[in-house]
C-alpha positions as CSV (number, residue, x, y, z in Angstrom):
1,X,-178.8,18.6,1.9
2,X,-178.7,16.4,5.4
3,X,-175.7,16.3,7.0
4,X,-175.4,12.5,6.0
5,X,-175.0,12.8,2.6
6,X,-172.5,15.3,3.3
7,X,-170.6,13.1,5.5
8,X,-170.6,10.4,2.4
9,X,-169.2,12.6,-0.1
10,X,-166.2,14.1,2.4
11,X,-166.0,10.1,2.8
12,X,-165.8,9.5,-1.4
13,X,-163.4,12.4,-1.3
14,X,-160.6,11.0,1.3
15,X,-161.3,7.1,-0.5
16,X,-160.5,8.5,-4.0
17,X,-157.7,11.3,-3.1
18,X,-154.9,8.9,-4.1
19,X,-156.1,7.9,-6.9
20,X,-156.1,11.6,-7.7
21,X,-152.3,12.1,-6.4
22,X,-149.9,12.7,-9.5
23,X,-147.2,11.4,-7.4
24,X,-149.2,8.2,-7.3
25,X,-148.1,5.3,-9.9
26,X,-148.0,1.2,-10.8
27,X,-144.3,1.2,-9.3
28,X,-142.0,4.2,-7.0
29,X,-138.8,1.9,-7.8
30,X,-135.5,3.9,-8.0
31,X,-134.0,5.2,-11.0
32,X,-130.5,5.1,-11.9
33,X,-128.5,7.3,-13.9
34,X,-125.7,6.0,-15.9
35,X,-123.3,8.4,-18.2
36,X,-121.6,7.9,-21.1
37,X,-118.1,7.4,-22.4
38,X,-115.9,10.6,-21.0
39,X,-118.8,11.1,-18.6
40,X,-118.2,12.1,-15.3
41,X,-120.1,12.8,-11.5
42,X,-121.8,14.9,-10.0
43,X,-119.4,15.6,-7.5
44,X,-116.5,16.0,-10.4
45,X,-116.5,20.0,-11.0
46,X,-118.5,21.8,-8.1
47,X,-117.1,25.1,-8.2
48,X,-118.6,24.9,-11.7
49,X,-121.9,23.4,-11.2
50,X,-121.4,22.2,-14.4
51,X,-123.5,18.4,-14.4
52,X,-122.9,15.7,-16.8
53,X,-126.9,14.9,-16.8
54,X,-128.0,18.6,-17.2
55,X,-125.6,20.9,-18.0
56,X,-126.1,24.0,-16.0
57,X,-129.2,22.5,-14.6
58,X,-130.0,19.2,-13.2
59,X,-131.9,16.4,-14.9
60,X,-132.1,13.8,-11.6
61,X,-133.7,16.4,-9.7
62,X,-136.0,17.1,-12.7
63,X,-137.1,13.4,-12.3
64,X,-137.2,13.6,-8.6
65,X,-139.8,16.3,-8.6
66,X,-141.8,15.5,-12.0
67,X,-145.7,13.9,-10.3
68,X,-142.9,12.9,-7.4
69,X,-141.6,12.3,-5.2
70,X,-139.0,9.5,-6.7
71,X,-135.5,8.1,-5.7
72,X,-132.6,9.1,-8.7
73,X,-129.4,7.8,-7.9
74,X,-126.4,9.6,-10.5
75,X,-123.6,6.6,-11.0
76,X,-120.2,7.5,-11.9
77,X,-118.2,4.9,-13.9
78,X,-115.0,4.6,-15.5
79,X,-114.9,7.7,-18.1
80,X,-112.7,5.6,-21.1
81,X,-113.3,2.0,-19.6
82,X,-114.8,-1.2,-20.9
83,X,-118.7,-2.0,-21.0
84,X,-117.5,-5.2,-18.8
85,X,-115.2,-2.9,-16.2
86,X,-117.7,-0.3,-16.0
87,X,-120.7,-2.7,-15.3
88,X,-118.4,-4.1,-12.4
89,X,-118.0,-0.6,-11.0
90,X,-122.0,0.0,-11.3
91,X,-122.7,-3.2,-9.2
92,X,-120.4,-1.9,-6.2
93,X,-121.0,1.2,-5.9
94,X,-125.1,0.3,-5.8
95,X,-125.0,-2.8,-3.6
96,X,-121.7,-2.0,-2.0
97,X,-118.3,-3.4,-1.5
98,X,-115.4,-3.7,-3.5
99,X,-115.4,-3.6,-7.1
100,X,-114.8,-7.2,-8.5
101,X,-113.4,-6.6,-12.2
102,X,-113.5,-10.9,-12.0
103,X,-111.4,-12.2,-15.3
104,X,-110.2,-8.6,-16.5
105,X,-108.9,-8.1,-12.2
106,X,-105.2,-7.6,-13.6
107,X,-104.1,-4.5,-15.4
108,X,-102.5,-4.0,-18.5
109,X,-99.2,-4.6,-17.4
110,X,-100.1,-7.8,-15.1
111,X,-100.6,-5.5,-12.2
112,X,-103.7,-6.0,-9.8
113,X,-106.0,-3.1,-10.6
114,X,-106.8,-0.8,-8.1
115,X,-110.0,-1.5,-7.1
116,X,-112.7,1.6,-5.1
117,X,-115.0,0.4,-2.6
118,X,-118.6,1.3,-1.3
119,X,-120.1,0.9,2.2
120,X,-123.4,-1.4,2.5
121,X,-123.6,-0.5,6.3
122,X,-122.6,3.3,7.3
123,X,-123.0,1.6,10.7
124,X,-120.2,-0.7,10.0
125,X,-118.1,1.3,8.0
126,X,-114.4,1.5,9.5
127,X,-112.7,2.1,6.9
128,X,-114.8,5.2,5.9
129,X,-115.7,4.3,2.4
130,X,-118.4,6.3,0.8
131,X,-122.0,5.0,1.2
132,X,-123.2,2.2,-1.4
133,X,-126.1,3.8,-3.1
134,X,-128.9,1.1,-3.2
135,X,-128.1,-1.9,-0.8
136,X,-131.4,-3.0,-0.9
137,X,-131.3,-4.0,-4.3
138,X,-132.5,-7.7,-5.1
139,X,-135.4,-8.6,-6.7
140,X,-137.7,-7.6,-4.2
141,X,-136.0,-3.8,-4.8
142,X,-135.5,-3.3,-8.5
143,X,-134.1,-0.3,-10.3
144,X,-135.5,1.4,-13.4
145,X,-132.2,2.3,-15.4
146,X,-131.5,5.0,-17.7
147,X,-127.7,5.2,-19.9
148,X,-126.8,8.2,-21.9
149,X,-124.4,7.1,-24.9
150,X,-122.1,4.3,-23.6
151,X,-124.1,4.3,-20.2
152,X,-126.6,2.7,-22.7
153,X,-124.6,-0.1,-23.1
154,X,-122.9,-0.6,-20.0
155,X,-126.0,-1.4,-18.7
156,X,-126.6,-3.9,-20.9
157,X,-123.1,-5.8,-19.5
158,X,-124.8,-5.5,-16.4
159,X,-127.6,-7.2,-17.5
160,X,-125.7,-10.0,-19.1
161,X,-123.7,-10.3,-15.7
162,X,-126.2,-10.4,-13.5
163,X,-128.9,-13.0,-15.1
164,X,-125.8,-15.2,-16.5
165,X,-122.9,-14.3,-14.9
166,X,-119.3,-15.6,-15.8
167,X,-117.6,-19.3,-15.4
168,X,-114.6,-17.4,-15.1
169,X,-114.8,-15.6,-12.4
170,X,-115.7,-16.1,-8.9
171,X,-117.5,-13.1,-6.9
172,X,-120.9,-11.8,-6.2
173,X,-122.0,-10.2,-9.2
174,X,-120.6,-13.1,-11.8
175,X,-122.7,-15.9,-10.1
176,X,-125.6,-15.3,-12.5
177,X,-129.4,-16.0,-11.1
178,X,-130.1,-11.9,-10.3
179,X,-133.3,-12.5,-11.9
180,X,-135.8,-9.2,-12.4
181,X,-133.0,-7.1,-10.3
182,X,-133.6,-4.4,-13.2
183,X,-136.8,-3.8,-14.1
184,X,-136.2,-1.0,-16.8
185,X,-133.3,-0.6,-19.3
186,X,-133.7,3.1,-21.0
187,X,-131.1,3.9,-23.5
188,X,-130.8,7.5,-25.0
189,X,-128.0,8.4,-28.2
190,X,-126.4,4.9,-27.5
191,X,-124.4,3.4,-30.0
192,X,-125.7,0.1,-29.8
193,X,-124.1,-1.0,-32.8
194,X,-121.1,1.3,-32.5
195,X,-120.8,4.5,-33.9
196,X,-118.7,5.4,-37.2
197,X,-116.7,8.3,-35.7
198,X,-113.7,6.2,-34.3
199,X,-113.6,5.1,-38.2
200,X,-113.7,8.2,-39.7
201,X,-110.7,9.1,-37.7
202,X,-108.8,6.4,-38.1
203,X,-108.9,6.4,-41.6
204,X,-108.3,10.1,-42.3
205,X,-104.1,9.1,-40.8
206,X,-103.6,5.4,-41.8
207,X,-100.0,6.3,-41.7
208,X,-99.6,9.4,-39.7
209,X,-99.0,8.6,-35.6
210,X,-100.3,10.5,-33.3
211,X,-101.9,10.6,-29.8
212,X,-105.4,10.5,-30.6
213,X,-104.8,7.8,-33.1
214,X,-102.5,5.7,-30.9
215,X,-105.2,6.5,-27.7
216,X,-108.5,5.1,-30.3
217,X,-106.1,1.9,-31.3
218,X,-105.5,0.9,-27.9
219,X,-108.2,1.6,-26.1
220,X,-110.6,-1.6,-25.9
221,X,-113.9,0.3,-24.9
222,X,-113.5,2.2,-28.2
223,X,-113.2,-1.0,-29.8
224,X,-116.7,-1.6,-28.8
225,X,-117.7,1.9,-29.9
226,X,-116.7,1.2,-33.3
227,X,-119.3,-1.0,-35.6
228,X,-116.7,-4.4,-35.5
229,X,-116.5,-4.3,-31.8
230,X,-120.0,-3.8,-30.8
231,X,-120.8,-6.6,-33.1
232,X,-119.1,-9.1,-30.9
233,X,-120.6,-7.3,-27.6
234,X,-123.7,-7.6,-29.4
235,X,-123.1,-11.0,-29.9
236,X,-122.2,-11.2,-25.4
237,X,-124.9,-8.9,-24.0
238,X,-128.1,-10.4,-24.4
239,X,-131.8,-9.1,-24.3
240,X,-133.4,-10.2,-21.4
241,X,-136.7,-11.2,-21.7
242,X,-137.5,-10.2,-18.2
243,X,-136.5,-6.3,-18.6
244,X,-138.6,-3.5,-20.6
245,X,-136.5,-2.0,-22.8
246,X,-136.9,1.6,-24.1
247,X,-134.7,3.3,-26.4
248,X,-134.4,6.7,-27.7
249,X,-132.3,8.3,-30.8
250,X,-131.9,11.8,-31.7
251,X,-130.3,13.4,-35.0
252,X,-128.8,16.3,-35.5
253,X,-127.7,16.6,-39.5
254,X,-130.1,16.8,-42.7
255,X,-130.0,15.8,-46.1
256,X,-128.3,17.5,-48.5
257,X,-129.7,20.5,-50.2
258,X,-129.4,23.7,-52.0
259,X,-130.7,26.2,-49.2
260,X,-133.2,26.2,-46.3
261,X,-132.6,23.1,-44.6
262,X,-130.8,24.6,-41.0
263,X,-127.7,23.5,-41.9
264,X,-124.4,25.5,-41.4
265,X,-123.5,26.9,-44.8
266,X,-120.5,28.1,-43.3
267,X,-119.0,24.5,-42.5
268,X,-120.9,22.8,-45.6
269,X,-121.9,25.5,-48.5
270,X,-122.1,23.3,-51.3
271,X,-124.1,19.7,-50.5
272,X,-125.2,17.0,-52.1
273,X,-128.6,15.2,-51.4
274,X,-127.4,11.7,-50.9
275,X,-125.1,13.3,-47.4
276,X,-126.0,14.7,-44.3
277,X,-124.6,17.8,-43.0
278,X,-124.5,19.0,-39.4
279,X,-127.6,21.4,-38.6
280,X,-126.6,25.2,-37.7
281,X,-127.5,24.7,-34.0
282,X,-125.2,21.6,-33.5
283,X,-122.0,22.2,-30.7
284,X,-119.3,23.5,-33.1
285,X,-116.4,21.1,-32.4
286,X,-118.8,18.0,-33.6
287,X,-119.8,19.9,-37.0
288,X,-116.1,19.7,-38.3
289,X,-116.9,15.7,-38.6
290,X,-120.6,15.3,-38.5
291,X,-120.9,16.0,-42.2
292,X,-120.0,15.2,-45.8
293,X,-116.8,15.8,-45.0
294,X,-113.7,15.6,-41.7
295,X,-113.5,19.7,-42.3
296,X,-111.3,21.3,-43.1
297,X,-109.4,18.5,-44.6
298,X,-111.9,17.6,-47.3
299,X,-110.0,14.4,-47.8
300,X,-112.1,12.1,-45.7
301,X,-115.9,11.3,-45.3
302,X,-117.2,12.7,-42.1
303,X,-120.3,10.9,-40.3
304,X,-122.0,12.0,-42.7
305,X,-120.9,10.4,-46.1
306,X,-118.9,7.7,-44.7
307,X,-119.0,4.2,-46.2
308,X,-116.8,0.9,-46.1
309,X,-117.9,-2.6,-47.4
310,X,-114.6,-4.0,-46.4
311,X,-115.0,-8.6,-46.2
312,X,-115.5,-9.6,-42.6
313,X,-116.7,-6.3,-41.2
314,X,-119.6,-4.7,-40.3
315,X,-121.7,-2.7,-43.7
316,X,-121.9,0.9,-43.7
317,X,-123.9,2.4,-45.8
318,X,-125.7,5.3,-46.3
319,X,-128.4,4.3,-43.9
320,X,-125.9,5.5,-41.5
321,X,-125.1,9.1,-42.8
322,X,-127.7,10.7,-40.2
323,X,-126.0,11.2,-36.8
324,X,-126.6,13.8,-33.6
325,X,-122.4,14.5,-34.0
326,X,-120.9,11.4,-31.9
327,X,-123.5,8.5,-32.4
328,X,-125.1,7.6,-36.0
329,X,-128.7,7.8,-35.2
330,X,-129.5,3.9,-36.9
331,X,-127.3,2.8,-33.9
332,X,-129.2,3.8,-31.5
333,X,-132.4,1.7,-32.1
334,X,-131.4,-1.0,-30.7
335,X,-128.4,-4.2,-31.2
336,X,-128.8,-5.9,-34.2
337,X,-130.2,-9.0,-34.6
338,X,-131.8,-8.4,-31.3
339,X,-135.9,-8.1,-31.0
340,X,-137.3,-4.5,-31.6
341,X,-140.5,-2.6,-32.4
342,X,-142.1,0.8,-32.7
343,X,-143.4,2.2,-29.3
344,X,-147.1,2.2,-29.8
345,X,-148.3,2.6,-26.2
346,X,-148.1,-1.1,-25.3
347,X,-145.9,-2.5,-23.4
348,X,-143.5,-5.4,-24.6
349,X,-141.4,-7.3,-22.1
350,X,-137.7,-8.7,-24.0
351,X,-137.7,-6.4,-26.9
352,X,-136.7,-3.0,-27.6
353,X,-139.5,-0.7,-27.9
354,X,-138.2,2.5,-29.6
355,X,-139.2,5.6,-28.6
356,X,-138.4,7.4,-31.6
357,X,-135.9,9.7,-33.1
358,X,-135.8,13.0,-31.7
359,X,-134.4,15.7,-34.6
360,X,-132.7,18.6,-34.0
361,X,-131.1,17.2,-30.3
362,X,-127.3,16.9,-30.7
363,X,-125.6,14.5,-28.7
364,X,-125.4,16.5,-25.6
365,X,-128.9,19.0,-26.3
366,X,-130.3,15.9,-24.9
367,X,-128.7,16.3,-22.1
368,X,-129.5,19.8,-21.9
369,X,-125.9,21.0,-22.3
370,X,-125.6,24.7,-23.2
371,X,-126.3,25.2,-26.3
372,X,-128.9,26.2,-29.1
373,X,-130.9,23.1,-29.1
374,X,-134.1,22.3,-27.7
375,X,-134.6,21.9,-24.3
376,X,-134.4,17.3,-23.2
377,X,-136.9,17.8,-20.2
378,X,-140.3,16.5,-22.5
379,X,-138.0,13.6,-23.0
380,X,-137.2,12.8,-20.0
381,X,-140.9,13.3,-18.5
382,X,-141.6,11.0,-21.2
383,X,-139.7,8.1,-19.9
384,X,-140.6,9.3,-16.8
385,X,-144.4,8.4,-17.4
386,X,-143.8,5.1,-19.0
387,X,-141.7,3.8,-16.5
388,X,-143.6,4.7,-13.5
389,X,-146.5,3.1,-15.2
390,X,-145.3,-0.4,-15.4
């Protein structure tokens, strides 16, 4: 061959090498991770190295180095707070500052709520608060987000805040007009309709007081956990029609039978057809409620067979028997009354495009918490794909 074609092809070859490049894609933006209610940071048990988004291993490093390099910030909001207070906390520590809680600033008891702070400038930074994660972000620096259980919907009050804002209150993030500031919104296991667990419980003791009962009753953020509450946030939190929307469910119970369906025969031996009952490789504690039954009381519907038709409040029916142990996996879908559709490879901006249900992953197996389940990582190379192709 003469030396010129040669030359051409090592040319070709240096032109099209990008396009070759896994790490290449339509968008590098940053992805943020947002955890659910109890959830906690990184940073929260290190002697352990026990992570909330990985267990014993680590899912933002997983994303960093799948056809990466890419940026993965891990948020830590309030563990038992509001949708509202946590979306506040999730503005400051990205863009830095302090966190403006705006009309819900006082307390309980009429106190002024402490408040934490983030650095935009480690430059300028006397009083030696952490680092803001993001202070780039605007419009010209979106984020890809990602919420596991309540994260889910705590992004979605962030949403809300930052496109529309509040009348009511005065700072930074309730001044509305953040237009295309998130491009993504990925939701896995959230109860976007609430989940039927706080329920359950409640009604097992009408009568009976007791700390768990008393901590469920006062407690606003699971108010909008349960079906009635979410409704109203439902009702706040709108779907933008300028952010994709992904969403993910998984189920861990099956129907009814009488044998050979992976259930635990230990915690459910007899079942009927028209329940679901938790699957043999479900975390213990949530089988005790998952099921037919709140065992070992037997004097309660579990997840699993629980119904209520009561005037004014939200339907249950049997459509929401199958659950992955905390969430009812109909929840998760997306809100109701809001726009939705199977996930069919195209890409929809302003409506939930669902993912699919992914059966046999208890609510933390997709989190790849220890345990029998199957391993979350194809999930979250999934999302991975789809988002960096937008």
């Amino acid at each position: 061959m003469p030396r010129s074609f040669w030359s051409l092809f090592a040319t070709l070859i240096l032109l099209l090498a990008p396009l070759w490049n896994p790490a290449r894609a339509a968008n590098n933006d940053p992805i943020v991770l947002v955890h659910g209610f109890l959830g906690f940071g990184p940073d929260q048990f290190p002697r352990s190295g026990f992570l909330y988004w990985g267990g014993k291993g680590d899912v933002a490093d997983h994303l960093r180095t799948y056809n990466g390099p890419r940026t993965v910030f891990t948020a830590v909001v309030g563990a038992i707070a509001t949708n509202r207070e946590r979306a506040a906390e999730l503005y400051a520590q990205l863009k830095g500052g302090c966190v403006d809680y705006g009309a819900q600033r006082l307390a309980a008891d009429g106190s002024v709520r402490a408040v934490q702070c983030w650095a935009s400038d480690p430059t300028n930074n006397p009083q030696g608060y952490p680092p803001a994660l993001y202070p780039a972000w605007d419009a010209a620096h979106p984020l890809h987000m990602i919420g596991h259980s309540q994260g889910g919907t705590t992004i979605r009050a962030l949403v809300e805040l930052l496109e529309h804002g509040d009348a009511n209150s005065g700072g930074d993030l309730y001044r509305g007009g953040k237009i295309g500031w998130i491009r993504s919104v990925t939701t896995i296991s959230s109860p976007h309709n609430g989940t039927t667990l706080r329920d359950a419980v409640l009604d097992l003791l009408p009568q009976l007081r007791s700390p768990l009962r008393d901590w469920l009753l006062a407690d606003l953020a699971n108010w909008e956990l349960a079906p009635d509450g979410a409704r109203n946030f439902n009702a706040w939190a709108r779907t933008s029609p300028h952010v994709y929307y992904f969403s993910i469910g998984t189920q861990a119970t099956e129907a009814g039978a009488l044998c050979c369906n992976g259930t635990d025969r230990f915690i459910a031996p007899l079942q009927n057809r028209n329940y679901q009952y938790p699957r043999s490789d479900m975390f213990g504690y949530y089988k005790t409620y998952a099921g037919e039954w709140i065992v070992p009381s037997m004097l309660q519907h579990g997840m699993g067979g629980y119904t209520q038709d009561t005037p004014g409040r939200v339907r249950i029916d049997r459509a929401w028997f199958a659950n992955d142990g905390v969430v009812n996996t109909v929840s998760m879908r997306a809100p109701s009354g809001h726009p939705v559709r199977e996930f069919d490879g195209r890409l929809e901006l302003g409506t939930w495009n669902y993912l699919g249900t992914y059966r046999g992953y208890d609510h933390f197996d997709v989190l790849n918490w220890p345990n029998n389940g199957p391993s979350a990582d194809v999930i979250y190379e999934r999302v991975s794909d789809i988002l960096f192709g937008l």
